[in-house]
C-alpha positions in Angstrom: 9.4 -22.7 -0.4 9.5 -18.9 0.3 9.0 -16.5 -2.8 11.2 -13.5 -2.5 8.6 -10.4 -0.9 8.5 -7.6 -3.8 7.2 -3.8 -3.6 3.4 -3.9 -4.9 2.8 -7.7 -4.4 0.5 -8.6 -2.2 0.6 -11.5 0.8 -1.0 -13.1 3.1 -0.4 -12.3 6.4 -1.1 -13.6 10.3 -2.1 -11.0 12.1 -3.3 -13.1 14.5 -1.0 -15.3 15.9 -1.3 -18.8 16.8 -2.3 -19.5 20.6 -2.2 -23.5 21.2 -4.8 -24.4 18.9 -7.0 -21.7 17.5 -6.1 -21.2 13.7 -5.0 -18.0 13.1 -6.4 -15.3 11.3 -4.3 -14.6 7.9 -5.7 -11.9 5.6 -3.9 -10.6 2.4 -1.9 -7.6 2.4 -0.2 -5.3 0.0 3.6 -4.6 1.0 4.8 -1.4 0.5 8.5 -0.8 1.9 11.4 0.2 -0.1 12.6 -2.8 -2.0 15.9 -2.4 -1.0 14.8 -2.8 3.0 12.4 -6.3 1.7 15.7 -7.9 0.0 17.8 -6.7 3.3 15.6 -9.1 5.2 15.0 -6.0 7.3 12.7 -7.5 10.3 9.4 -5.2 10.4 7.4 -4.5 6.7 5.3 -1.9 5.9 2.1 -3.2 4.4 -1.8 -2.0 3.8 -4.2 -4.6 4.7 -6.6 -5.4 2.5 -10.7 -6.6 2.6 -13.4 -8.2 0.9 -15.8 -6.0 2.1 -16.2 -3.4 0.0 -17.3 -0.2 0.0 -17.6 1.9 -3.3 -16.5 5.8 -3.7 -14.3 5.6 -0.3 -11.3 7.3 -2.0 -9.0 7.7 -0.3 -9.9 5.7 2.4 -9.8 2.6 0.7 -8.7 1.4 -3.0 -10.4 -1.3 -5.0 -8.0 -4.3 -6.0 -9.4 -6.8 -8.9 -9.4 -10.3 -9.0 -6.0 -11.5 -10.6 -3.4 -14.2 -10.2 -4.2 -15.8 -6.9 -6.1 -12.8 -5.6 -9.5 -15.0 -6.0 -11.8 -12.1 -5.0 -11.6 -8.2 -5.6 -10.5 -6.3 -2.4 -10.3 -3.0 -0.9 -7.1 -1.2 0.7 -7.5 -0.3 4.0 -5.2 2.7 3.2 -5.9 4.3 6.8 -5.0 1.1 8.3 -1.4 1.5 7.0 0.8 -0.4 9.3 4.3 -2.1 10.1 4.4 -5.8 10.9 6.6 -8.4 11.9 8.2 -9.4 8.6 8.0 -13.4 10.1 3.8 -13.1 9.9 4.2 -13.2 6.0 3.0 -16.5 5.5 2.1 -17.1 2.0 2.7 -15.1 -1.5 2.8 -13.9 -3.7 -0.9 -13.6 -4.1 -0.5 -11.0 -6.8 1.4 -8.1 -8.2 -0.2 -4.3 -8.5 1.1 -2.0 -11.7 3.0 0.9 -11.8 -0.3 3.0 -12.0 -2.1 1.1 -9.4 0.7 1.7 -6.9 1.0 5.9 -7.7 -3.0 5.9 -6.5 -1.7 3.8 -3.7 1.2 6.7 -2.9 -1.3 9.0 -3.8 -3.7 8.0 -1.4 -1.5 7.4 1.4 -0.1 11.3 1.1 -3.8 12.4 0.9 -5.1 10.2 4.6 -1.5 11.8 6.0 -2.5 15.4 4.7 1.4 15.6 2.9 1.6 17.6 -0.2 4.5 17.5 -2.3 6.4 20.4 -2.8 5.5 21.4 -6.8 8.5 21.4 -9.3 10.5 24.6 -9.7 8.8 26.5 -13.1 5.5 24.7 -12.5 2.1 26.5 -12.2 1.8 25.5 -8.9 5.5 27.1 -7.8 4.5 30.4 -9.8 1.3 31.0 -7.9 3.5 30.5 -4.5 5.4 32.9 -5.5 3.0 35.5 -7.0 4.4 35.3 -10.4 1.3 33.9 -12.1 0.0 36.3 -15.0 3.0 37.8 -15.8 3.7 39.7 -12.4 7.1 41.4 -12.5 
């Protein structure tokens, strides 16, 4: 039975498909599309890959995931290897589910590898210095 496919739960994957009778290659992977495009049963996901070898301090290269649920081992994103797949090479999940704060270093890290920065809210620090009104410049 298939589990519904969730923002910020993680799967396994075949990202090696089946020829004859070599078994295929399935590593987990953390989806992150728009919810609304998972429940449309849209046919491409957007997913990170993750590892078990890791690699400490690689912000924001790659993220540590702990052990939990069915995740047996901790894991590293592969932010930089951000991808879209096939939605039908889901095999198996969900393996487990990453928090609300585990998924805005995910974002975080994702904006950082693509060099986007988010425009600052209007009245900020940030949008004062752009416009040369920081220290009371009139």
């Amino acid at each position: 039975m298939t589990q519904e496919r969730e923002h910020g739960a993680v799967w396994l994957t075949d990202l090696n498909p089946r020829r004859s009778a070599e078994p295929a290659k399935t590593m987990p992977v953390l989806l992150i599309q728009h919810q609304a495009l998972l429940d449309a049963g849209h046919p491409s996901t957007l997913v990170v890959p993750l590892t078990n070898r890791l690699v400490d301090n690689a912000a924001p290269l790659r993220l540590r995931v702990r052990a939990r649920e069915r995740l047996e081992h901790d894991c590293d994103l592969l932010i930089d290897q951000l991808r879209a797949i096939d939605s039908r090479l889901l095999v198996e999940g969900p393996l487990a589910h990453l928090d609300a704060a585990e998924m805005s270093q995910v974002y975080a890290a994702i904006l950082e590898i693509m060099g986007i920065q988010l425009a600052p809210e209007a009245g900020s620090p940030q949008t004062e210095r752009l416009n040369g009104q920081e220290g009371g410049n009139t």
